[in-house]
Each structure stands twice: as structure tokens, then as C-alpha cells.
N, C-alpha and C positions, 0 to 999 in steps of 0.2 A: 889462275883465278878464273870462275867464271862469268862468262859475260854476262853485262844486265837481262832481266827480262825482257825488258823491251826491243832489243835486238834480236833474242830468240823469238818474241811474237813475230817480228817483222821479216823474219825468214820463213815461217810455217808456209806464207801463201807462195812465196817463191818455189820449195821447196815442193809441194804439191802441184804446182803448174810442171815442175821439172817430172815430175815423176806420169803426171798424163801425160804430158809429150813423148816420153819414154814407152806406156802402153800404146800410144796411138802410133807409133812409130813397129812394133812389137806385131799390134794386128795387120796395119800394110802388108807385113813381113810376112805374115801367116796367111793373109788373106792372096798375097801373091805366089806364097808356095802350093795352095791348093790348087789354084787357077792351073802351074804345072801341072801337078799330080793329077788334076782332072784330065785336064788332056793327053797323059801318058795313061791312062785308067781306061780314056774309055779304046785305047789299041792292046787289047791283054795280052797279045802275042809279042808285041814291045816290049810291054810291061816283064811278061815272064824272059825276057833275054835275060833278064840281073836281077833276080829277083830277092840277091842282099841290096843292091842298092836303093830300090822299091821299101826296103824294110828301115833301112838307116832317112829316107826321108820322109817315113812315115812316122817313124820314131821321133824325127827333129821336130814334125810338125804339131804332134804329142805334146812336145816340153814347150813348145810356144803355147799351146793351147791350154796350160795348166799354167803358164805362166799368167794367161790373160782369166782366169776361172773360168773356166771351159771345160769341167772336167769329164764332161759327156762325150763334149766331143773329141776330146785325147783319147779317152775310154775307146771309142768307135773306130779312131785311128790306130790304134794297138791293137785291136781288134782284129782288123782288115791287114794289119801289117804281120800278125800272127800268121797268118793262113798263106802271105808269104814267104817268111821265115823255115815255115814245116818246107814247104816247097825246096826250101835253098838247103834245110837238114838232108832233105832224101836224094839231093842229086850228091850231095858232099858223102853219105851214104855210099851210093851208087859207083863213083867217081874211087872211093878209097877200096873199095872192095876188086874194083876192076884193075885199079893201078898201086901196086905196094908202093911204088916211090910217091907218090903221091898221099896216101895215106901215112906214109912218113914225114912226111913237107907236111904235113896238116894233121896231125893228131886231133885234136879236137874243133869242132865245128864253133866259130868266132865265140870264146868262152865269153869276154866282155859285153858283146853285143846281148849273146842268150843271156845272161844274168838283169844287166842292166832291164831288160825286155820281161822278164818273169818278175823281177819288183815291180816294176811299176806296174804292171797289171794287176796282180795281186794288191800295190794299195791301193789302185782303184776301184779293184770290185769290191775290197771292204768295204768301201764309203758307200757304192753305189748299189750296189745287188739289192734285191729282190729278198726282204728280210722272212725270215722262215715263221709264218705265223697258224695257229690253227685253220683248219677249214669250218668255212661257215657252212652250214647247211641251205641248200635250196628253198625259196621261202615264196616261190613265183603259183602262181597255181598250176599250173603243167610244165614240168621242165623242156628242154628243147630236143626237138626230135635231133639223135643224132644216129651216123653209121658207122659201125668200126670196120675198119678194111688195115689187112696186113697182107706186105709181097714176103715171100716163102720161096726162093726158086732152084730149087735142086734137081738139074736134070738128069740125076745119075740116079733116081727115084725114090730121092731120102738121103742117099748115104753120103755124109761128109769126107771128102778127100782126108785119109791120115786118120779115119776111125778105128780102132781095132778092137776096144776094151768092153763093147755091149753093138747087141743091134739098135740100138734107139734112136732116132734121128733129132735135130733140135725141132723139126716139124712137129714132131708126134708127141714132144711134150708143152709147146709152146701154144698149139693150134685150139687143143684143148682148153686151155688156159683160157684164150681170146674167146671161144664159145660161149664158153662157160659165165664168164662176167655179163658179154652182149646179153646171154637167154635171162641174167638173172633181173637185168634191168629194164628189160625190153627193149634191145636196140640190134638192128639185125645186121651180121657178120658176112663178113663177104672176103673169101681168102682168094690170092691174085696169086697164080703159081708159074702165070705166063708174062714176059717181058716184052712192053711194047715195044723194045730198042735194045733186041739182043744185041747188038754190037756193043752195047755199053753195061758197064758193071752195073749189078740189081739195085746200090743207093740212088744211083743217077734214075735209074728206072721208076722210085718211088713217085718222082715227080709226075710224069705221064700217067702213072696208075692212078693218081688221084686228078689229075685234070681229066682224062675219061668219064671217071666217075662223077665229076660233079659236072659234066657235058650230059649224061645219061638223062632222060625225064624222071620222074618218080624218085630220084636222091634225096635224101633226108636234110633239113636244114642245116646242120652241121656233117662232115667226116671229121671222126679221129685216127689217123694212120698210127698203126705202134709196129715199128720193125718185129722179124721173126725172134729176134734173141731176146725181148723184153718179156715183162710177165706183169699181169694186175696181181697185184696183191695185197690189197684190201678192196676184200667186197664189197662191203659196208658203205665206203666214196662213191659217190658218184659224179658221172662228170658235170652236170647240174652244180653239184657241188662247188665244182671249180668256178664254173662261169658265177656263181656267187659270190664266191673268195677273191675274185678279180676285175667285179663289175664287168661282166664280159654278157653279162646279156643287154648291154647295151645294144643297139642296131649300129652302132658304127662301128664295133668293136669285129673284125672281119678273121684274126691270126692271133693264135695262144702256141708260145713253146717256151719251151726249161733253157733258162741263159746259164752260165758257166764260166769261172772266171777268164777262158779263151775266146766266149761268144756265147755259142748255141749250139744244141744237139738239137738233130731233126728227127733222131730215133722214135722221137712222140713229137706229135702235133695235132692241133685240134684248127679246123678251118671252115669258114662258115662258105655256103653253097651261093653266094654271089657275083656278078660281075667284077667286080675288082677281086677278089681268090682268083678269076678265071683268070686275071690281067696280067695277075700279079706272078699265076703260077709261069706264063707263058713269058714272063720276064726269067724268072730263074733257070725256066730248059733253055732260053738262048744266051746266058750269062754264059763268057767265056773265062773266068775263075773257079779253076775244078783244083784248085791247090788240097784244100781238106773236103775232099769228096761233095757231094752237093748244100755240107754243110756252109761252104765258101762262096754257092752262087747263093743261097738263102740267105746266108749275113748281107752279104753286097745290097742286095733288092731290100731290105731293111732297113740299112744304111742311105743309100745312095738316091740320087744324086745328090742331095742336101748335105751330105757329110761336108763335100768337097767344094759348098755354093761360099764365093770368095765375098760375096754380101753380108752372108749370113754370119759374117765373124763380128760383124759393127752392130747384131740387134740382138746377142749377147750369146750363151749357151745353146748347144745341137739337142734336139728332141726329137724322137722318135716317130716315125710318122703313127698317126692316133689309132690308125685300123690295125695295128700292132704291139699287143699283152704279152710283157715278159713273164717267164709265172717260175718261183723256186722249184727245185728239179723235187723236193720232198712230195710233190704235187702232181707231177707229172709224169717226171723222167729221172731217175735216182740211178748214179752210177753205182759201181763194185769197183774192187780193185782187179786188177791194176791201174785203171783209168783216175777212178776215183784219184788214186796216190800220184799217178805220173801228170794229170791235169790239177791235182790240187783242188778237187773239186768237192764236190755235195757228197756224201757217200752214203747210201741204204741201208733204212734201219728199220724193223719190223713196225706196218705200221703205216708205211709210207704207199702211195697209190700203186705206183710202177718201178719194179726194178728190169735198169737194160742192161745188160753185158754188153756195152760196147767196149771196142778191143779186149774181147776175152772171146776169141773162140771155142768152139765148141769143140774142135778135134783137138785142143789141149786138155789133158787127163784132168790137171788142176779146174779147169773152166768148166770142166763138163762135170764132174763135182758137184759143185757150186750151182750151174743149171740146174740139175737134177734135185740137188735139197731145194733150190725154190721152185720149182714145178712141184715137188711135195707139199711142202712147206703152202703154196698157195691153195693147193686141192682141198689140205687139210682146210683152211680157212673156211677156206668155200662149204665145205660142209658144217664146220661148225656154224659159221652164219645162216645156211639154209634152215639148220634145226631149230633155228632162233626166229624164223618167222612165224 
């Protein structure tokens, strides 16, 4: 039989106190596993000793944080826990290829963990990304001065290591491209073929190329960095455009890039020419999380330190600091496959501002393909848009 009602009213309020004590119990929890992780975070070289176990408590601290609706800042934690995860992929990688008994002890890289790690991310950028809507048009009276600069750096004088099937460099179709859009908008191009820190690979290098440049006098109020393998392709957008599409000509609005359900691609980014960019830039060349190439010190400086502030669990959900626009990659930075497929990501569709080939190089027969019909494919545009003015 069921009991009276009035015994079930008389339980609701019990029942509810049981269950705050329960989150408030939930957040201490949280708020004291950050406090760790902060402190293991800010020694990277600790940090990367085990950098499964970095992932499984960024992971736990995730499911506390969605426990408590938090789901930004779990988002942020998977985020950052991704970038060490690829980390623990490539030495498990590294490790099996070098040692057969070991690659036998270990066929696959922690399958539970990876699965478990790719749902929940994927349902969080459903809920949270960056919904793909038209571009507004620029509606300001003068759009904002900006400068396109791209690093390009082939010191074997073009030729890609493993070319065999044409002379064409990805320079020599991609550099065009970038002229070609700056002349048509009036924004002036500036191509970087020297690495201020050749000891380091040329993504790490982007970051200096553009803190030089916005150190320079005479730099334009914004830079847009586009790596060599990307391509505009539509004329037509302009970047105005975007900073319309995303309230970005606000003055506090300082950082715009393409998120992705792993984070961020830095292949494209648009950065306004002020003291905090300079701050900000010289925070990420000394970030010691080089897990996913300098896409991992850029997340970090985005993120941090507030992901990890154990306060900040009790005045509710993590928020991005405000000098930073995430912006849908149809906009900005539009994968191909294999990226696209293997990240689960945005994928490029005629139409869209920029397509990048990240991971598709250009000394694969299939990738250079595909380069080449959209260096055509863009030219074309480009002309038929010219004829249209």
C-alpha cells in the first residue's frame, strides 16, 4: 500500500537537504582534486612523467564537474586531458614499434579509457559548440585594418621531402591563394619563410612570428595567421565579416579561433595588435605542454589558470576568459579528411571561408590531390568573384 501523502510531503524537505549535502560534499571533492592537479600542472615535466595518469584524473574530475552542472568546465578538463592522452598514444606508439614483446603485452592503447574519453567529449561539444550559423555582413563604417601573415618554411627551396609526382611545392599553390584574397580586400600580406627558433618545429615557430609582428610599429590593428597548407575559399567573406558574426569588434574582444570537438586548431587565427595578445602570446612560447603541437600551450593559456581555481567550483560553471571568441570552423578553419573523420570534426564544404589540411600532408599523392583541386577550385572563385565587381 502506499503511504499517505502526508508522509511523502514530509519527506521532500528531508530528502532535498540530503541531496545538497550530497553536492556540497561532491564540490569539496572537486574543488580539492583541482587544488592537486593545479599543483601537478603548474610542474609539466612531472606532469608528463605519467601522462595516463594525468588523463584518468582529469577524466574523474570531468565526471564530478558534470555531476555538479559544470559542463564547461568538464568540457575544458577533457579538453586539456586530450592533449595528454595523444601524449601517452605516441609514446605507446613509440614503445610498441621499438619493443615486439611489448606491443604484444599491449595491443591496444587503454581501449576503455580511449572510448569512455571520445563519448564524453563528443556529448559535450554537442551541447556546447559553436552552432554553425550564416555570416552576417559587416555593417561598421570602415571594417578593421587587419594583416594576413603566413610561415611557409622549406629550406630545401620548396621541395617537400617524399615529392615525386609534379614539381609544385605547397608554397607555390597556397602563397598565391593568401595574395590573392589580402590584394582583393585590401589587407597587406606578409609571407615569413624564416624561423625565429629553428631549433624548434615551424607550428611552435608561428607563435614568435606573430609576436614579432605585432612588436613591429606600423602593424595593422588586427593579424590573421593562416598556416601554409590552408586556403581562402570564398572571396566573397571577409574577415570583417566574422568580427560581425561574433561581436568581435567589440574592444575587449582581443583572440578569435575555430574550436573542435578535441579543443582548437591554431592553423587559423585572428589576434588583435594589443598588450594583452603581447601577454598573452608570451604566456603560450613559455607554456611547457607541447603534447598537441602548440595547439596544447594555446588551449592551456585559454583555459587556465581558472579551469583549476578550487573557488571557483562554489560560484558555479567555468567561463572563458571574455578576451576570447570561439568561432565554428565553417568560418574560419574547415577540416578535410582525414582529420575531419579521425577528429570527428567540422568538415569543408564549398562555400565555407578556409579550408586547412591539417594532417594531410602534401607529400601524400592522395593530399596533394585534394591541395591542388582547392588551389584550383579557389583561383576559379577568385576569378569569377573578380568578374562580378
Amino acid at each position: 500500500s502506499r503511504p499517505p501523502g502526508g508522509v511523502i510531503d514530509a519527506q521532500v524537505p528531508q530528502l532535498q537537504q540530503q541531496r545538497h549535502l550530497q553536492r556540497q560534499r561532491l564540490a569539496l571533492a572537486l574543488a580539492s582534486l583541482l587544488r592537486g592537479l593545479a599543483v601537478l600542472m603548474s610542474r609539466p615535466a612531472a606532469a608528463l612523467l605519467c601522462p595516463v595518469l594525468c588523463v584518468t584524473h582529469l577524466q574523474r574530475a570531468a565526471e564530478w564537474a558534470t555531476a555538479l552542472d559544470q559542463p564547461q568546465r568538464a568540457r575544458g578538463l577533457l579538453q586539456l586531458g586530450g592533449a595528454f592522452k595523444l601524449e601517452a598514444m605516441w609514446r605507446w606508439i613509440s614503445a610498441s614499434r621499438r619493443d615486439p614483446s611489448f606491443a604484444q603485452a599491449n595491443p591496444r592503447f587503454h581501449p576503455r579509457l580511449h572510448a569512455q574519453y571520445t563519448i564524453a567529449m563528443q556529448q559535450l561539444h554537442s551541447v556546447l559548440e559553436v552552432k554553425h550559423k550564416p555570416l552576417l555582413q559587416w555593417r561598421g563604417p570602415q571594417p578593421p585594418d587587419v594583416e594576413i601573415h603566413s610561415l611557409c618554411h622549406y629550406p630545401s627551396g620548396g621541395a617537400l621531402e617524399g615529392q615525386s609526382r609534379n614539381t609544385l611545392t605547397l608554397p607555390a599553390l597556397s602563397v598565391p591563394n593568401h595574395k590573392a584574397y589580402a590584394a582583393k580586400h585590401g589587407h597587406r600580406y606578409v609571407l615569413h619563410e624564416r624561423l625565429p627558433k629553428p631549433e624548434l618545429e615551424p607550428q611552435f615557430n608561428k607563435i614568435n612570428v606573430v609576436a614579432e609582428a605585432l612588436g613591429k610599429p606600423g602593424t595593422a590593428q588586427w593579424i590573421l595567421f593562416i598556416d601554409c597548407d590552408a586556403f581562402f575559399t570564398n572571396f566573397s567573406t571577409s574577415v570583417a565579416d566574422v568580427f560581425e558574426t561574433y561581436g568581435a569588434s567589440s574592444k575587449k574582444t582581443q583572440f578569435l579561433v575555430a574550436e573542435d570537438p578535441g579543443g582548437i586548431n591554431t592553423g587559423v587565427f585572428l589576434i588583435r595588435n594589443s598588450a594583452w595578445s603581447k601577454e598573452f602570446l608570451g604566456r603560450v612560447d613559455r607554456n611547457g605542454f607541447r603534447m598537441a603541437w602548440d595547439q596544447s600551450m594555446f588551449l592551456w593559456e585559454m583555459l587556465g589558470p581558472e579551469l583549476f581555481d578550487e573557488h571557483d567550483v562554489f560560484r558555479g560553471d567555468f567561463a572563458l576568459k571574455p578576451e576570447v571568441v570561439l568561432v565554428h570552423q565553417a568560418h574560419l578553419n574547415a577540416f578535410v579528411p582525414p582529420a575531419s573523420h579521425d577528429w570527428q570534426a567540422y568538415e569543408w564544404q564549398r562555400g565555407d571561408f578556409i579550408c586547412h589540411f591539417a594532417g594531410c600532408p602534401f607529400r601524400e599523392p592522395e593530399c596533394e590531390m585534394m591541395i591542388m583541386q582547392a588551389a584550383q577550385s579557389a583561383a576559379d572563385e577568385w576569378i569569377v568573384n573578380a568578374s562580378l565587381q
